[in-house]
Structures are given as structure tokens and as C-alpha cells.
N, C-alpha and C positions, 0 to 999 in steps of 0.2 A: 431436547436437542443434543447433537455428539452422543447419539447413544451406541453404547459399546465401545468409547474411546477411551482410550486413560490418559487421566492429566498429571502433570509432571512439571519439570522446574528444574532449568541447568543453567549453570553456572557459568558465564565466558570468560575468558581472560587474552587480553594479546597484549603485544609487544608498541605498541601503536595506540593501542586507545586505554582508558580504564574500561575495568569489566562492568557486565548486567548478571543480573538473575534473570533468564527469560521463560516467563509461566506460556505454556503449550496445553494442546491435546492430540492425540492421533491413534489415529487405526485403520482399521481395512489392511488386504491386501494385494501385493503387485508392486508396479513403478512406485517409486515415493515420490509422491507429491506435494512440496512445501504452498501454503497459501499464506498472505499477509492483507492485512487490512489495513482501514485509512484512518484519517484525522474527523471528530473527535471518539473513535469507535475502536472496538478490540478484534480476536477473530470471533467473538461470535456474529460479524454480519457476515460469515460463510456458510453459519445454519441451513440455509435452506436450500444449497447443494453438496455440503459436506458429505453427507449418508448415504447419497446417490454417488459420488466419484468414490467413496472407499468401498464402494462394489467391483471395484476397477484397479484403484491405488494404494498404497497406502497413504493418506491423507495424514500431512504436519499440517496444524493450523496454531500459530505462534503469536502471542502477542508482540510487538516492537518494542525494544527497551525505551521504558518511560510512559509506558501507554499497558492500558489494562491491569492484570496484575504484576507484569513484568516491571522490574525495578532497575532503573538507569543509576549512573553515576550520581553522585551529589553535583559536582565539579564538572558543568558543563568544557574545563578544557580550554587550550590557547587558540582563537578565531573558531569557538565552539565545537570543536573536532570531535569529541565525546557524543556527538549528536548528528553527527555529520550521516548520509546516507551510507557513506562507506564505511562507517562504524556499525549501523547496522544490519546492512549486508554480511560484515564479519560475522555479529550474532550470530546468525542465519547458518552459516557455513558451516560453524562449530558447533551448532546444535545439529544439524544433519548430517555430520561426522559421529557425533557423539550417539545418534542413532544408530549408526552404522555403515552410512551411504557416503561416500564421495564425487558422486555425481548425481543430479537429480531433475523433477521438474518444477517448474516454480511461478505461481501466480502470484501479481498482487495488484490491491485496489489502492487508488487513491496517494500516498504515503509509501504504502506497501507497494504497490508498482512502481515509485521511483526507486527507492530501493533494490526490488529485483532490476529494474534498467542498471544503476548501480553495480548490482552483481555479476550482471554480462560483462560488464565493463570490467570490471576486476579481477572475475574468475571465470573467465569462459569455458574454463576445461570443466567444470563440477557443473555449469546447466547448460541440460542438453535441449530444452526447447524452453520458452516462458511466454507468459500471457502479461500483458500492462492493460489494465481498465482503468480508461476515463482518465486519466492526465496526459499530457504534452512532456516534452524535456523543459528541463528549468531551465536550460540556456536561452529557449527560443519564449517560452514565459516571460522572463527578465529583460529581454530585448526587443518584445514588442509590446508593451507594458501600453493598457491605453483606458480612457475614461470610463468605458462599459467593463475592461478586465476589473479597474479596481471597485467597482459599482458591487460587482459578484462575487469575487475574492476578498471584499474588503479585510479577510482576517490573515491575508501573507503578510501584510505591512503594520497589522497591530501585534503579531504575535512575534512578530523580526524586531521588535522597541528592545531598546535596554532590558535587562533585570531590574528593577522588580514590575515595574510598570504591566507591563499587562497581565503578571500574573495576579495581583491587587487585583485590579477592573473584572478579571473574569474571575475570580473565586469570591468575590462581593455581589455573584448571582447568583440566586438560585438554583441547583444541580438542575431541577426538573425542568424550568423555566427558558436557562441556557439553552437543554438539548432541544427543546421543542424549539425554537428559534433559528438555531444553527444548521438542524437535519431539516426545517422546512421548507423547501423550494415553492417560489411563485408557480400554481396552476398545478401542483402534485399534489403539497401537504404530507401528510404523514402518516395514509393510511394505509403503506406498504408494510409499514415495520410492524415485525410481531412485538407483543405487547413484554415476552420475556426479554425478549433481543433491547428493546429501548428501556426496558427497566434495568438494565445492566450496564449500558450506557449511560443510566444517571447513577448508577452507584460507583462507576470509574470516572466518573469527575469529582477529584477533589486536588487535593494541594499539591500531590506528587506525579500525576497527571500532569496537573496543568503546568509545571513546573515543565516538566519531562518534553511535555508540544511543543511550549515555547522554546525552549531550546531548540529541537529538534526546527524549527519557522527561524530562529536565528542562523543556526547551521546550512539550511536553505539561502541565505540571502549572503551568505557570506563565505564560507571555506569551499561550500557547496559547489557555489557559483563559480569559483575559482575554478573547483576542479572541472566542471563541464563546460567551462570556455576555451581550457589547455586540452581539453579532447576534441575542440568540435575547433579550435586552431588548427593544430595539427592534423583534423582527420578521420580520428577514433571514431569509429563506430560498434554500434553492437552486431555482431555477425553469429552471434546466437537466433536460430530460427524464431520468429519472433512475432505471435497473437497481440494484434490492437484492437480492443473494441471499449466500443463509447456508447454513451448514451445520447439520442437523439436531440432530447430536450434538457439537455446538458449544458453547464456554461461553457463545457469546452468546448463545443461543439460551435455554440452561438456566438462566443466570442472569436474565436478561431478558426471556423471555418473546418475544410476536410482534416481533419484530425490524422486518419493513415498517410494521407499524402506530407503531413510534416514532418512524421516518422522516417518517410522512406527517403526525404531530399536531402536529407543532411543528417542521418542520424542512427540507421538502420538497413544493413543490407541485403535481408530476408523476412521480410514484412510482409502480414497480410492482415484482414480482417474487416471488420463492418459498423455501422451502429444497430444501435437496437433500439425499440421502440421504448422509449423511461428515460428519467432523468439521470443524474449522478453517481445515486449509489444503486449502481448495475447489479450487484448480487443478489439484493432485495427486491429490488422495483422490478427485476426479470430474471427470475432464477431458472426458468427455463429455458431460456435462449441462451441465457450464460451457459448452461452447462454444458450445451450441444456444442457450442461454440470452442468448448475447452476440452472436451469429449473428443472433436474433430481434430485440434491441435498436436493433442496428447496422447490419444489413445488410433487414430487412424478415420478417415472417412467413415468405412463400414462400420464402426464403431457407434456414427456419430446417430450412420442411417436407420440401426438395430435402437438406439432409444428416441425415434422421433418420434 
């Protein structure tokens, strides 16, 4: 998988947060295309359309500080800020600077697409179109919080406990055991995932991981939230053209309902997009829909018509 990309490691630093070391790979060429992945996975669940968009793009695929091999702060920071989305949006920025680009295009799943939402918000001038798969805004998450959310999320409110508590609980499981647990969805299961892709995922769980999530699930529930309530008070939206797609048989979907239509009523003011037939993790469970879908986004209709 990434064949032909070169992997690499930069180093962030700002004014605002402590830095990361953030581990990547990329190549292809064309538009730069940054991709970010979700919780509890790296970029490799891009695999399996990476090779196919750096026909097109040049393809960033970056791990998030604190997740894969990327290394976050020790010191998650005052109301966790070190972990915040807006913290790692900045990685983001300065690692695609440091490529070369100051404006770009940017997907992300799971984590990684709040994040890129994040980044509209902060840097509208540097991306010029982004895709979010398969999450809602935290604002509207947090505020309509209900028996069936926490039934399916049950891990925003164990991973948002104090330190050390759930980092104990989940590093007192077994790596293999965890991820077969966590990535398997009622009526899916887990025989979308290549067998390299999920062996990878159990060799990045361990203590600096788990350490690095839960932070980043505190930062969610708290500085986060903050900041997505003082945007969605006053107004802010993201006005970056802007790909939503989900997964059918998704919690976000089941639990919440039209997913585009939450984007667009309070939170987004060039929005389009669809579900697709699979659950959660859209890049694996339908990498070809994803890609046409991103293809269409990013590269133009006829683009999308020439690989259907």
C-alpha cells in the first residue's frame, strides 16, 4: 500500500500550542491533496484510494498528533488546548506549508474531518474545497446527546474522564482484542478491513496512542466545545465549498438522521453530498464510491464521469 510515496516526519511548532512530530506519506502529482483519518486508526485507512487520487493529486496522508506514528505533546495543556482540533488543524497547515503549498485540498474521516471542519474555520484562505466523512459538528453532537447516541458512542464520555482513568482501562486490553471490538459494527463486522490495514491498527495502540486519543476525546468535550458554541452563537460558518458524505448504516446517520441537512442549517454554507451504502468507516467499507465522490468534489464532474 502508498506505493511510490515517501514517508517523512515534521516537526511543528506555534505560538499557541506545544509542538508535534507529525509522521506522513505522499505523492502523486497535481493539486495537493491532504487526507486525515479517524479514531482509533492512522492514515493508513486511506489505502485503498490513496494510489488511485495521486493519479490526479498530489496526495498528504498525515497521521494526527498523538495517533499513529505521530508524536503529540506530553502536556496535554490548560482546558486541554494541546489536543484541541484547532491544534491539530495547525499541524496540518505547517506541514503543507512545509511542503510547499499554502492553499490546498483536504479530506478527513472521522477525527480527521472534524479537524479539517476546524480548518475551515480557522484558515479559510489555505483550503480551497474539503470533504467531512461520517461525523456531525460537536456543537450539535453535545447538544442533542440522547440514549441511543450514548448506546453507540459509548467511547466520547469514557475517553473525555480525567487522566489517568481511561487510559488504565484501555491499555489493560489487549491491542488485538480492543481493535476487533471497537472497529466492529453490529450487522458489518470486519471483513472490509485489509488484513495489513488492521495489523497496523494493532501495532498503534499502545500507551502514547492511547494517551494522545484521550486527550484529544477531553479536548473534544471541553475547549472544543467551547469553541464551536462561540461560532455557532455568533454565526460562523464554514463557507469553504464543502463534501459531506456518510455512511448509510452508520451511527450517524441512525442516530441523527439526514446528516447533509445538519451541515447545511446551521453550520455550512456550500454543502453538498450523500450517503453511501456501508457503515462508519467509508474509506474501507466503500472505497469506491468514496473516491468518485472526492474525485467529483475536487477534481470536477467529468473527472468523476472518466473513472466510473
Amino acid at each position: 500500500m502508498f506505493e511510490g510515496f515517501t514517508t517523512t516526519e515534521i516537526e511543528t511548532a506555534s505560538a499557541n500550542f506545544a509542538g508535534a512530530r507529525i509522521h506522513l506519506r505522499h505523492g502523486g502529482e497535481g493539486p495537493p491533496l491532504l487526507l486525515l483519518h479517524g479514531n482509533p486508526m492512522t492514515h493508513v485507512s486511506w489505502h485503498k484510494i490513496a494510489n488511485r487520487l495521486a493519479e490526479r493529486f498530489h496526495v498528504v496522508a498525515a497521521d494526527l498528533r498523538g495517533y499513529g506514528d505521530s508524536v503529540g505533546p506530553d502536556d496535554a495543556g490548560s482546558n486541554n488546548i494541546n489536543y484541541s482540533f484547532r491544534a491539530m488543524a495547525q499541524d496540518q497547515v505547517e506541514i503543507m506549508e512545509r511542503l510547499g503549498y499554502r492553499e490546498f485540498f483536504a479530506a478527513g474521516h472521522d477525527r480527521g474531518a472534524r479537524t479539517v471542519a476546524r480548518m475551515c474555520l480557522d484558515h479559510p484562505e489555505r483550503v480551497n474545497r474539503a470533504a467531512l466523512v461520517d461525523i456531525l459538528p460537536n456543537h450539535h453532537i453535545w447538544t442533542n446527546t440522547s440514549r441511543q447516541w450514548a448506546l453507540r458512542s459509548w467511547h466520547w464520555a469514557l475517553m473525555a474522564q480525567p487522566y489517568d482513568l481511561p487510559e488504565r482501562l484501555l491499555a489493560g486490553v489487549p491491542a488485538q482484542w480492543f481493535m476487533e471490538k471497537k472497529l466492529s459494527r453490529p450487522g458489518i463486522g470486519l471483513g472490509f478491513f485489509d488484513p495489513e490495514a488492521f495489523a497496523e491498527y494493532v501495532r498503534c495502540f499502545n500507551w502514547k496512542t492511547i494517551k494522545g486519543s484521550c486527550a484529544d476525546y477531553r479536548a473534544c468535550a471541553t475547549c472544543d466545545f467551547e469553541m464551536d458554541t462561540a461560532d455557532f452563537e455568533a454565526g460562523r460558518k464554514i463557507t469553504v465549498p464543502l463534501l459531506v458524505i456518510w455512511g448509510a448504516r452508520s451511527h450517524t446517520e441512525g442516530v441523527h438522521g439526514d446528516v447533509l441537512a445538519v451541515w447545511k442549517r446551521h453550520y455550512a454554507t456550500d454543502a453538498w453530498g450523500g450517503a453511501l451504502p456501508c457503515g462508519h468507516y467509508v474509506p474501507e467499507e466503500a472505497p469506491d464510491e468514496t473516491y468518485r465522490y472526492l474525485l467529483r468534489h475536487f477534481a470536477g464532474a467529468n473527472a468523476a464521469e472518466d473513472a466510473a
